[in-house]
C-alpha positions as CSV (number, residue, x, y, z in Angstrom):
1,X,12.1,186.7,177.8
2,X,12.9,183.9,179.6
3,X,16.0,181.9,178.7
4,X,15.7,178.1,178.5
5,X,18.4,177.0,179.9
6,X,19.2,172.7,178.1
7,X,18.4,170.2,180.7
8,X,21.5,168.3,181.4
9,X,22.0,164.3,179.8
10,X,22.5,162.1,182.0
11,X,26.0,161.5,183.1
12,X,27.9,158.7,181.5
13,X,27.8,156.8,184.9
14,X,24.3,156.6,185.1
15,X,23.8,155.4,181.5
16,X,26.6,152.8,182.1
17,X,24.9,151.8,185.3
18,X,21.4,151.9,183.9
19,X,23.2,150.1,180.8
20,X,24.6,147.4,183.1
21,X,21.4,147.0,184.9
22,X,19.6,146.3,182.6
23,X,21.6,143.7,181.0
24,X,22.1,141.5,184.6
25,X,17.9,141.7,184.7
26,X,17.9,140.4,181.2
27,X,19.7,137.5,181.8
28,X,22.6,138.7,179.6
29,X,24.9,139.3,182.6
30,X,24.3,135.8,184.6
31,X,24.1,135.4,188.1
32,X,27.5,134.7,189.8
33,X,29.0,135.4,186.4
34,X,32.3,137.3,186.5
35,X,32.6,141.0,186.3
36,X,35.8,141.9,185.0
37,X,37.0,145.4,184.4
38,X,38.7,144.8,180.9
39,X,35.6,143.3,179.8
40,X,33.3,146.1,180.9
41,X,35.2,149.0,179.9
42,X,35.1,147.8,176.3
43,X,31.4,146.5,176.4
44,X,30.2,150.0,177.4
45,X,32.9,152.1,176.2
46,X,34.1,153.9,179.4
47,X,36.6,154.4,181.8
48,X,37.5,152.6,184.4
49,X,36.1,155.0,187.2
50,X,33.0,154.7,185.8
51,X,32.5,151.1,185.3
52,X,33.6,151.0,189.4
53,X,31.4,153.5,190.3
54,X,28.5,151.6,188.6
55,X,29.5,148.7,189.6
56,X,29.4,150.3,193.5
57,X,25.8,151.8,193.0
58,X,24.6,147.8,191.8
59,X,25.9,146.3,194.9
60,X,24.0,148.4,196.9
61,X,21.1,147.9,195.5
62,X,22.1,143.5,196.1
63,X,22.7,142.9,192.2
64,X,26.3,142.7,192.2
65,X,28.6,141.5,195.0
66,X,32.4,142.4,195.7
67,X,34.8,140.5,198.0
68,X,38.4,141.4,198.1
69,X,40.8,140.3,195.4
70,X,37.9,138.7,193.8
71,X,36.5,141.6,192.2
72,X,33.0,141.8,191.6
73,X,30.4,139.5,190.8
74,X,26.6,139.3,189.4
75,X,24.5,138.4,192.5
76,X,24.1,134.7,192.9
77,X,20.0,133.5,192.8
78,X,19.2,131.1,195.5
79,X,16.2,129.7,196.7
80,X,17.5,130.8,200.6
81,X,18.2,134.4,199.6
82,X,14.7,134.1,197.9
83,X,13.3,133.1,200.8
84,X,15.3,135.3,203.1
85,X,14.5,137.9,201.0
86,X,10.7,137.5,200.8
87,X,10.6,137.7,204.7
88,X,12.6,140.6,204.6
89,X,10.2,142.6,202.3
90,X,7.1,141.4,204.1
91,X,8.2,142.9,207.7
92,X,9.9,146.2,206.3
93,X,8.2,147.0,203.1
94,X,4.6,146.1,204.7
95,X,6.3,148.5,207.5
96,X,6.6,151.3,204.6
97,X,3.7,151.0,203.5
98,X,1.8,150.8,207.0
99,X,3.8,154.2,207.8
100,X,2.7,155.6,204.0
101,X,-0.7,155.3,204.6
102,X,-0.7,156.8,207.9
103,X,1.2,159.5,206.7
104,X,0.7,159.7,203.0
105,X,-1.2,163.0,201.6
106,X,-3.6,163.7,198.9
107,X,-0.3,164.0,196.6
108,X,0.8,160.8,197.5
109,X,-3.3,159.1,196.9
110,X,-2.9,161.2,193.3
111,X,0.5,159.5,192.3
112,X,-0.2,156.0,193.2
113,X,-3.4,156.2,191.8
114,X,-1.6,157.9,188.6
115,X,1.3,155.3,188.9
116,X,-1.6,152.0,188.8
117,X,-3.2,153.8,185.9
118,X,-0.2,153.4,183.6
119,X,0.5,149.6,185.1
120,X,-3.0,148.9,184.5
121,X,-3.0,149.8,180.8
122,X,0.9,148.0,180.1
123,X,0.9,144.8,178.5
124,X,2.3,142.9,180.9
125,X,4.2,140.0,178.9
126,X,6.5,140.6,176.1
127,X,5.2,140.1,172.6
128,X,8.6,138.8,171.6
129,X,9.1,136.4,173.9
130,X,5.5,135.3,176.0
131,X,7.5,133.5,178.4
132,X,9.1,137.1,180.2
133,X,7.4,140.0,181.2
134,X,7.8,143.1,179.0
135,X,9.9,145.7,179.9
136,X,7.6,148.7,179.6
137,X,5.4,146.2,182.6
138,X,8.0,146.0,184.6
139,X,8.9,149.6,185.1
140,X,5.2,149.9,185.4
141,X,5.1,147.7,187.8
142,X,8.5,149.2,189.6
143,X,6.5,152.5,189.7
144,X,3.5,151.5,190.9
145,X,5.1,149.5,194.0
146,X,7.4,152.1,195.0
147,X,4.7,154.5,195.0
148,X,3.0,153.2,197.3
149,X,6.1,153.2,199.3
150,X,7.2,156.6,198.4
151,X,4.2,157.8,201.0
152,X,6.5,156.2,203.8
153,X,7.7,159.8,206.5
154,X,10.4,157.2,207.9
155,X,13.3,157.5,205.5
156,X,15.5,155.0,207.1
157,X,12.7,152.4,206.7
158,X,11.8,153.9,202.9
159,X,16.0,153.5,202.2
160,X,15.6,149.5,203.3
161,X,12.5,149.1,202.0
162,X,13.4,149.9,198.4
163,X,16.7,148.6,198.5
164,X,14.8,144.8,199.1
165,X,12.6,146.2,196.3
166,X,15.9,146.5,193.8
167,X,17.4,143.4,195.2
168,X,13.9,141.4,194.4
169,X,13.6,142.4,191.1
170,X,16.3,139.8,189.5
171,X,13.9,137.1,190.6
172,X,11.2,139.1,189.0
173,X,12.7,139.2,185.9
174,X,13.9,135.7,186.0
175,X,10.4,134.4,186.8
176,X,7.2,135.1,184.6
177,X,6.0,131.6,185.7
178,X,3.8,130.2,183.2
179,X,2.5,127.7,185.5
180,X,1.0,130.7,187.7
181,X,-0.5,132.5,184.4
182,X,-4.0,132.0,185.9
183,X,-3.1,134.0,188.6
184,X,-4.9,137.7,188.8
185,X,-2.0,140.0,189.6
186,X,-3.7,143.1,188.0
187,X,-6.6,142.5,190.4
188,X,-4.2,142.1,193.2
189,X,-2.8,145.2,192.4
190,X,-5.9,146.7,192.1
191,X,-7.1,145.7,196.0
192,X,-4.0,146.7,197.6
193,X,-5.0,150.3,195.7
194,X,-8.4,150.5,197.1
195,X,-7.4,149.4,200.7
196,X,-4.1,152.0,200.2
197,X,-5.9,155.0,199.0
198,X,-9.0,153.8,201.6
199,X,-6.5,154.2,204.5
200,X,-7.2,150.6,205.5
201,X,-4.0,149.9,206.7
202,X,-4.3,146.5,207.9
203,X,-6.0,145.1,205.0
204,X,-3.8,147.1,202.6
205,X,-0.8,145.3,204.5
206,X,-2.2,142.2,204.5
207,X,-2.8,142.1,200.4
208,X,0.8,143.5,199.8
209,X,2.0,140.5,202.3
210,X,0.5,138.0,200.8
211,X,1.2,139.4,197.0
212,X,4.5,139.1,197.6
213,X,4.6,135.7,198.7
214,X,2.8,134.2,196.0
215,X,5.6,135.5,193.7
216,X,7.7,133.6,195.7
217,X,5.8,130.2,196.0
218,X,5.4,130.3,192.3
219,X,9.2,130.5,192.0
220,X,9.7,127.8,194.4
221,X,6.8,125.5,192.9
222,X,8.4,123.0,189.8
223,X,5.7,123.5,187.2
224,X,3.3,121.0,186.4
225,X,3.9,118.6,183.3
């Protein structure tokens, strides 16, 4: 017989780095608020090391920044870098996702089709608080997106592509605009699917273009009174 061999926890740096995520997406970290060591190591209870190499992994991923002698820093919001950003994704992730669909296989069609499933059936805000989107959504909604991507046989353009992913997804969190609640994101989702696993390619790129755009308009738009 067989031995089963424990699968190995997750190392403390990767719970303090999932820990710490998760609180600068929540708003409980604010952006450009200090990170200070002190403070961190006894928030999460660890060293250090750990704290730094968290703290290392978030800034490449554009949620924390460092400068010398100034330590590190929650990533400021701006509508610029919004803006900067949004172009960004539209030329390289529409690029990834141009290169998965030309590329993906019948694995890929199965997990993205798999991934919209499970997005499709999340509540999407929180019950808790209506005005934010529930967590269980937005790693839904992390999935889904980066499945699509994941189809991408260009792994410098996948790297960039999911990196602006990451770094977009404070504004996500931020955002849940109720003045753009009439807006049908689960049937945008749902055409960027069809023309994906269709192998329409331009039309696919087009919807995922313009998807992420209107995110950012609805940021940028004061809502109505």
């Amino acid at each position: 017989m067989t031995t089963q061999l424990p699968i190995e926890a997750p190392s403390r740096t990767a719970r303090v780095y999932e820990a710490v995520r998760a609180d600068i997406l929540a708003g409980r970290l604010a952006p450009g608020s200090r990170l200070g060591f002190a403070g961190l190591v006894e928030t999460y209870k660890c060293s250090i090391g750990v704290i730094r190499e968290a703290l290392q992994r978030l800034a490449e991923q554009g949620l924390v920044t460092s400068a010398p002698k100034l330590g590190f820093r929650v990533v400021e919001i701006s509508e610029k870098d919004l803006v900067d950003l949004t172009d960004a994704r539209c030329e390289i992730e529409v690029l990834a996702l141009k290169y998965a669909i030309a590329g993906g296989d019948l694995g890929w069609e199965g997990r993205v089709v798999a991934a919209h499933h499970r997005l499709e059936r999340t509540p999407q805000y929180d019950p808790a608080d209506p005005a934010r989107f529930s967590d269980d959504w937005v790693l839904a909604h992390g999935e889904y997106h980066q499945a699509l991507l994941d189809g991408c046989t260009n792994n410098r353009i996948l790297a960039t592509a999911t990196m602006l992913r990451d770094s977009a997804e404070l504004y996500r969190r931020w955002s849940a605009p109720l003045h753009d609640r009439d807006r049908d994101i689960a049937g945008e989702h749902r055409a960027i699917l069809d023309a994906a696993v269709g192998r329409d390619s331009g039309r696919a790129c087009e919807l995922l273009c313009t998807h992420i755009r209107r995110t950012t308009d609805a940021l940028l738009t004061p809502p109505s009174s």
